[in-house]
C-alpha atoms as one frame of an Amber mdcrd trajectory, in Angstrom:
protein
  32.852  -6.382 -17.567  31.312  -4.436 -14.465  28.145  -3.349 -16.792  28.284
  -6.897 -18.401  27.423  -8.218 -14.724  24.895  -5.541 -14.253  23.451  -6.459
 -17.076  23.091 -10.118 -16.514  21.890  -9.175 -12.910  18.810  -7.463 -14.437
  18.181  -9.590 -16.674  18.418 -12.948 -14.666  16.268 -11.093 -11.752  13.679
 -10.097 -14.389  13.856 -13.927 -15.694  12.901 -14.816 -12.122  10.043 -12.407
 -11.274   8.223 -12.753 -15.087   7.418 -16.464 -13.754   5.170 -15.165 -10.990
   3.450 -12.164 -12.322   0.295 -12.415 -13.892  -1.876 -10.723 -15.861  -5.631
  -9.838 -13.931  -8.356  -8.392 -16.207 -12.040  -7.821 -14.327 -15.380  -7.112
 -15.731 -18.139  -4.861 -14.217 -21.480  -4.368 -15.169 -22.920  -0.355 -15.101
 -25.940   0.832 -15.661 -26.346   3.767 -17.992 -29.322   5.625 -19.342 -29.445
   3.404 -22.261 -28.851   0.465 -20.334 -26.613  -2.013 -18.753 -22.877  -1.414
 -19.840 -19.742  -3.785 -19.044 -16.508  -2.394 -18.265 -13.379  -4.145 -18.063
 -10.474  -3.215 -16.277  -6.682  -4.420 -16.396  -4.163  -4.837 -14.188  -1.778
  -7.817 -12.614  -0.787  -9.692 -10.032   1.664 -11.586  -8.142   1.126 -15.466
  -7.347   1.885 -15.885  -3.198   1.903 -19.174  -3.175   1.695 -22.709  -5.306
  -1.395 -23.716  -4.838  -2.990 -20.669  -6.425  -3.355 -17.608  -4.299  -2.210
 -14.098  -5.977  -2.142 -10.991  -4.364  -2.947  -7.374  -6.583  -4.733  -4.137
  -5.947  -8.316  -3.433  -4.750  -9.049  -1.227  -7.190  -8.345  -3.657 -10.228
 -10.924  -5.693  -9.185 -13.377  -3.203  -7.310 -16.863  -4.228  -8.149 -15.814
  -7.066 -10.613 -18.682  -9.351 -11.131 -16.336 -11.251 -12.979 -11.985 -12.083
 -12.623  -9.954 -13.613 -14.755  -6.580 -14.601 -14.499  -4.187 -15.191 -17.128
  -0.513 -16.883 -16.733   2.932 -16.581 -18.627   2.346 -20.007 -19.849  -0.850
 -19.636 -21.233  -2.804 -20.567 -19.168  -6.550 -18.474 -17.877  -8.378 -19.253
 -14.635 -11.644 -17.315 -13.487 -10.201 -15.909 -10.284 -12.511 -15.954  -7.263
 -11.692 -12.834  -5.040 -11.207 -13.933  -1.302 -11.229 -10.141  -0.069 -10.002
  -7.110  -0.211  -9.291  -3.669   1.768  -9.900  -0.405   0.371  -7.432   1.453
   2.882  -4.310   0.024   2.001  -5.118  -1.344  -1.739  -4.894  -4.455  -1.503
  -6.669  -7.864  -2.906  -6.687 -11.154  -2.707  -7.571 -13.753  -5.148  -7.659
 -17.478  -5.462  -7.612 -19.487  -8.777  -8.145 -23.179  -9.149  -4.260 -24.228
  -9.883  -1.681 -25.952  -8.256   2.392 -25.787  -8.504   2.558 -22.242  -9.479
   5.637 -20.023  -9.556   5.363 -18.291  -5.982   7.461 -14.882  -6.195  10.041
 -14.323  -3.671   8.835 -11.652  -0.875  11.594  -9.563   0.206  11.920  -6.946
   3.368  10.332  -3.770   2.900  11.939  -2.401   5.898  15.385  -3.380   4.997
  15.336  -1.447   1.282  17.507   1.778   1.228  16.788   4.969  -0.994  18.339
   5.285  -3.949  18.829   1.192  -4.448  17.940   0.288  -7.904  14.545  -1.477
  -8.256  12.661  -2.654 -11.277   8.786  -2.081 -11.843   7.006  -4.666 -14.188
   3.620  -5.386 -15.052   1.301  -5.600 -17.944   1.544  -1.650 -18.379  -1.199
  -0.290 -21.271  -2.801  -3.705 -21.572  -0.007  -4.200 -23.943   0.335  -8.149
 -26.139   3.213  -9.258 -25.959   4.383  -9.980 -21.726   4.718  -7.884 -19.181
   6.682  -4.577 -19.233  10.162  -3.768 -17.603  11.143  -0.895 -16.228  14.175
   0.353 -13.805  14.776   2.945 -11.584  15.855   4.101  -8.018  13.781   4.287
  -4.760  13.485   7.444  -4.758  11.538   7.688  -1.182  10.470   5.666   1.800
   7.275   6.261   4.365   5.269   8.313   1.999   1.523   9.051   3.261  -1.068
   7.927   0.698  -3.298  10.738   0.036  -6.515  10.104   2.245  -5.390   6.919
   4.999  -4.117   6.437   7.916  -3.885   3.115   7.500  -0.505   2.373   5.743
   2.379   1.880   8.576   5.355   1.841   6.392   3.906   4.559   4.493   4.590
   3.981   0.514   7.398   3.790  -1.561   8.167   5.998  -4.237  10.090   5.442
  -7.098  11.104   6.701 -10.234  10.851   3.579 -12.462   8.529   4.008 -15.152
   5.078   3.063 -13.919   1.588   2.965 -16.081  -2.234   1.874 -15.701  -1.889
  -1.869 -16.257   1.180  -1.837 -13.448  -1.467  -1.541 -11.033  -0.895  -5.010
  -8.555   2.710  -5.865 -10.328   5.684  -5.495  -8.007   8.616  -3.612  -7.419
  11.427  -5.462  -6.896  15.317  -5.318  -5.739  17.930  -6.931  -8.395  18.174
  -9.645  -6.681  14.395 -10.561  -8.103  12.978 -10.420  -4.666   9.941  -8.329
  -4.546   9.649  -4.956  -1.623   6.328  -3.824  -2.997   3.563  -3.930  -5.100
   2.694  -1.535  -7.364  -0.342   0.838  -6.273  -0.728   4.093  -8.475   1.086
   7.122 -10.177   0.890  10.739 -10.133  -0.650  11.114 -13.700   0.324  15.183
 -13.933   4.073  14.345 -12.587   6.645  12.300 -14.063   9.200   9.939 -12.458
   6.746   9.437  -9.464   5.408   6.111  -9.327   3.840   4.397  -5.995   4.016
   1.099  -4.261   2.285  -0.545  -1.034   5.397  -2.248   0.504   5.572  -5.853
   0.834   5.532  -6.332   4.524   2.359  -4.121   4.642   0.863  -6.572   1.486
   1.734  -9.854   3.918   0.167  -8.129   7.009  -3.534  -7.582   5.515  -3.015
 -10.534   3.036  -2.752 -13.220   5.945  -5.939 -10.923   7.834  -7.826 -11.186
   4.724  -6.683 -15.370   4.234  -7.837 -15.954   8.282 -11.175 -13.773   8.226
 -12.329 -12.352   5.007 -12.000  -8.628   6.209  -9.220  -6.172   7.574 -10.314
  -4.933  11.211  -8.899  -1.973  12.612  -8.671   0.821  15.039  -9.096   4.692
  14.122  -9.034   7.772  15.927 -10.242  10.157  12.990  -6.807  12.019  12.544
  -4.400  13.057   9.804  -0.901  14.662  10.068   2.519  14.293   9.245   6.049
  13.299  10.741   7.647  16.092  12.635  11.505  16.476  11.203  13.714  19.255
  12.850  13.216  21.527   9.761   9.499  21.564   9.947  10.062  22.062  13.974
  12.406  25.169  13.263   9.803  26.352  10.853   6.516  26.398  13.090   8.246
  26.497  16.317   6.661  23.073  17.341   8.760  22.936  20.241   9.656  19.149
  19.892  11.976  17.366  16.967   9.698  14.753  16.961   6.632  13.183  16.801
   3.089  13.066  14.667   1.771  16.788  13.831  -2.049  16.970  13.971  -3.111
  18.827  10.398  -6.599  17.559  10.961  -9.075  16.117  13.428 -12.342  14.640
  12.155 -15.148  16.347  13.240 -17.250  14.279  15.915 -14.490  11.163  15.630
 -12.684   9.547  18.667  -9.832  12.293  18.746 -12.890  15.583  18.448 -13.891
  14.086  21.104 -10.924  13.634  23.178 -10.059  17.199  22.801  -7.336  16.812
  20.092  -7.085  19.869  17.724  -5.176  20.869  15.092  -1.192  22.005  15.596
  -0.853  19.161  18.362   2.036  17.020  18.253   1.564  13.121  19.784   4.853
  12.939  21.014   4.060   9.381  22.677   1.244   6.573  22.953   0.937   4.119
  26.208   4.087   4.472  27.032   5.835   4.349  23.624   7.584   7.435  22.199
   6.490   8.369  18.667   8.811   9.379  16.706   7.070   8.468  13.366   3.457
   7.948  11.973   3.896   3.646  12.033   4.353   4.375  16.413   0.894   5.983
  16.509  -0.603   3.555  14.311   0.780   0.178  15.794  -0.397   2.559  19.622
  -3.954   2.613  18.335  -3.791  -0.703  16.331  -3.360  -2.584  19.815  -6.207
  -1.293  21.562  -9.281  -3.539  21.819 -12.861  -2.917  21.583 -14.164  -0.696
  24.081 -10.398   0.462  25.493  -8.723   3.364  25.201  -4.960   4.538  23.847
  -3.106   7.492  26.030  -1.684   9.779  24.245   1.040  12.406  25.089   1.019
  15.646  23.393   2.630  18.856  23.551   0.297  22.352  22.566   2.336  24.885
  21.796   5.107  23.770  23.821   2.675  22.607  26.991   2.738  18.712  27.627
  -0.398  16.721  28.387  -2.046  13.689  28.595  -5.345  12.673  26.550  -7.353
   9.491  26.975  -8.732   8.457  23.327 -11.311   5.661  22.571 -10.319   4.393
  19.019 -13.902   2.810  17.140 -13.541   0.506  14.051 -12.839   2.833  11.069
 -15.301   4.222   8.596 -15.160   2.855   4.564 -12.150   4.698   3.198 -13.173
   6.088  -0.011 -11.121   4.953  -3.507  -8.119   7.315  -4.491  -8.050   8.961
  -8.233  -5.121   8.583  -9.944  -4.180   4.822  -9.757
């Protein structure tokens, strides 16, 4: 009886999510030596709303000159793509449709590891519906190689996850989605990627009210101090953001940030994790400046930085 339920619990939540996933297949035009070449890329998508906005990956429809859209029921639209952001992966599109499915967003933040999940998109392009998958959150707050820009971090999961997933969600069993589906380690098995939710609504609503994503950067890289990688390199603090690398000529360069620092606090706020120093810097206006508390080698101090609006972050391999 106790698998009978879990069964039915999959299967109903699955029931629920298929409704508002869609399948999202672009078209780019190349030039080659031997001419102009188009190349077509698939992916999916989730519908946000009913009267036709869906949310799914920059890189699915990077370039497109042309979207299209295709529904469980049957249904195609040509998709008209309202923006995007490279940093965190995401896209927007709108299709001319009313009284669609929305999915049902969940709470990122609230998801524990180890809690089942279920991955499904149109994995390999294949006819037929959307693929199902299930797994366990297998980690919280992972970096994505290259940005700065995700606050949650990703979430990482061992649910089967292919090209084609790319924009699809991840989702708890109660058919309420904590992610969507971003890329997978292609040398690596059982480690599949997704931008969480709360991160998607954040730069989809920026995207809905201005067309772009603004924000602040500093030109730094690093990674959450724990007590073992204290006790290891004798950082002298069991917390904070460890500097790994400081752009050369960027906000921090100048500053005098280097290397082995740990940020320890911002304006007042103690950071304890990566999201701290972000949401610090993401708060300052044009033209002002973020304080930042360090500690070199076990010496505190105190370093006025002038964040600038970030550069074009460049596409990840292995989506």
């Amino acid at each position: 009886m106790a698998l009978s339920g879990f069964e039915d619990q999959v299967t109903q939540a699955v029931e629920k999510l298929s409704e508002s996933i869609v399948s999202v297949s672009s078209m780019r035009l190349e030039r080659r030596f031997f001419g102009i070449v188009p190349l077509e890329g698939q992916g999916s998508g989730i519908i946000l709303d009913r009267k036709g906005l869906i949310v799914t990956n920059n890189h699915v429809i990077d370039g497109a000159n042309q979207v299209h859209v295709s529904l469980k029921d049957g249904r195609t639209f040509t998709g008209e793509v309202v923006g995007s952001d490279e940093a965190t992966d995401v896209a927007v599109i709108r299709v001319d449709a009313s009284d669609l499915p929305a999915a049902n967003l969940g709470d990122s933040e609230a998801v524990r590891v180890g809690q089942f999940v279920l991955a499904i998109g149109n994995a390999l392009a294949l006819p037929g519906g959307p693929t199902v998958s299930m797994g366990v959150l297998s980690a919280k707050g992972r970096p994505l190689p290259g940005s700065d820009f995700i606050f949650e971090g990703l979430l990482q999961t061992d649910a089967a996850v292919n090209p084609g997933n790319s924009g699809g969600p991840l989702a708890d069993l109660d058919g309420k989605i904590i992610g969507i589906t971003t890329m997978m380690i292609p040398y690596a098995q059982g480690m599949g990627f997704a931008i969480p939710i709360n991160t998607v609504k954040k730069i989809a609503q920026e995207i809905l009210e201005s067309g772009r994503v603004s924000r602040r950067w500093i030109g730094i890289s690093g990674i959450d101090v724990s007590p073992q990688l204290a006790r290891r390199y004798n950082l002298q603090t069991e917390a904070g953001f460890l500097v790994a690398e400081v752009v050369p000529r960027s906000p921090a360069d100048f500053a005098g940030l280097r290397n082995g620092d740990v940020i320890i606090g911002a304006d007042g706020t103690e950071v304890k994790h990566t999201k701290d120093l972000l949401m610090a810097v993401s708060k300052v206006s044009s033209g002002g400046r973020v304080r930042l508390d360090i500690n070199r080698l076990g010496r505190k101090g105190v370093l006025d930085v002038n964040p600038t609006e970030a550069p074009p972050v460049q596409s990840q391999d292995g989506r």
